[in-house]
N, C-alpha and C positions, 0 to 999 in steps of 0.2 A: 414778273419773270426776272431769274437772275441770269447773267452773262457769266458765264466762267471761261478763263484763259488759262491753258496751261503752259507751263516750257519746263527745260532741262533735261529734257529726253537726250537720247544716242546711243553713242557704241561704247561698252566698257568691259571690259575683261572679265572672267569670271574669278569670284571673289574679292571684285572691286565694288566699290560704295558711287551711290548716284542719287543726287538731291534733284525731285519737281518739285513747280509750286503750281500754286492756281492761284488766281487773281478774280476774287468777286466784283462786279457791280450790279445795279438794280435795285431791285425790290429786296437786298439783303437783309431790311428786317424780319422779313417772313421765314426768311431760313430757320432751322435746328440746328444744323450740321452742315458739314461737307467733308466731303472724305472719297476715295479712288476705289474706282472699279478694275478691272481687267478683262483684257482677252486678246486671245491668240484666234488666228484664222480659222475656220469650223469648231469654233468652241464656244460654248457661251458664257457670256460673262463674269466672270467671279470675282466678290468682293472683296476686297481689298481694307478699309481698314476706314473708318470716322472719328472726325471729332466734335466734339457738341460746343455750340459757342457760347453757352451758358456752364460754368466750370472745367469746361476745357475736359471731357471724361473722351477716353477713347477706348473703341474697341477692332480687334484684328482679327481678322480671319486667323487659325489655326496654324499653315503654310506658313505666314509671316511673322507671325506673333515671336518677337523675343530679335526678329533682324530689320523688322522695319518700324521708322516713329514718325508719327504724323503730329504734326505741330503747328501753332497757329505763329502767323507773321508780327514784327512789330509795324509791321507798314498791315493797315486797316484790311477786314475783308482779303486778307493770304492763308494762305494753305500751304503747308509742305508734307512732302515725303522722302521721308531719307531711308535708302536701300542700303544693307550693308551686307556682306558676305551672297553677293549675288552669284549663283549659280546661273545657266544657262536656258534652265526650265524658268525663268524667270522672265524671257524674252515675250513682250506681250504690248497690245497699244495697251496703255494706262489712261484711264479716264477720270478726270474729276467731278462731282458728281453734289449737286445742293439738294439736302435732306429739308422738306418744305415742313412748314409748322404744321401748317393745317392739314394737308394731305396727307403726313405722315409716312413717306415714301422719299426715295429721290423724285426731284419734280423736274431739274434743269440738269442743263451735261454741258461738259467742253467738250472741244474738238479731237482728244485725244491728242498724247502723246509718245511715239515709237519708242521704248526700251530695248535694248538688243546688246545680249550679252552673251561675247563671244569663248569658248573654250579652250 
């Protein structure tokens, strides 16, 4: 099992920029990836964006693609996500999410992280 931590969440302006990270431990050899989910209250959850830890390849959801980069840490097993030109429809817990080798799926989740971007 992997433990994922995330932070950098809160309140930020719309059309302002906002970096998470996630923090692996564990069984981090077993991962592929890891990369952020989302969702808002009655909704269900939408993908958000990964990165593979073997050449670093990423892909984005549609929605994101072109304003948000997910990038790996120089501190071991991190994650980030940097938001930039965040509108308000962007307000969503953020979740980080370990893409397992063998299952081939997300297998592990953070706790979630509150975004909330104000108008």
């Amino acid at each position: 099992q992997v433990q994922l931590v995330e932070s950098g969440g809160g309140l930020v302006q719309a059309g302002g920029s906002l970096r998470l990270s996630c923090a692996a431990s564990g069984r981090t050899f077993s991962s592929y990836a890891m990369g952020w989910f989302r969702q808002a209250p009655g909704k269900e959850r939408e993908f958000v964006g990964l990165i593979t830890w073997r050449g670093g390849s990423t892909y984005y959801a549609d929605s994101v693609r072109g304003r948000f980069t997910i990038s790996r840490g120089n501190v071991e097993n991190t994650v980030y996500l940097l938001m930039n030109s965040l509108p308000p429809e962007d307000t969503d817990i953020y979740y980080c999410f370990d893409w397992g080798l063998v299952v081939g799926r997300p297998e592990d989740w953070g706790q979630g992280t509150l975004v909330t971007v104000s108008s």
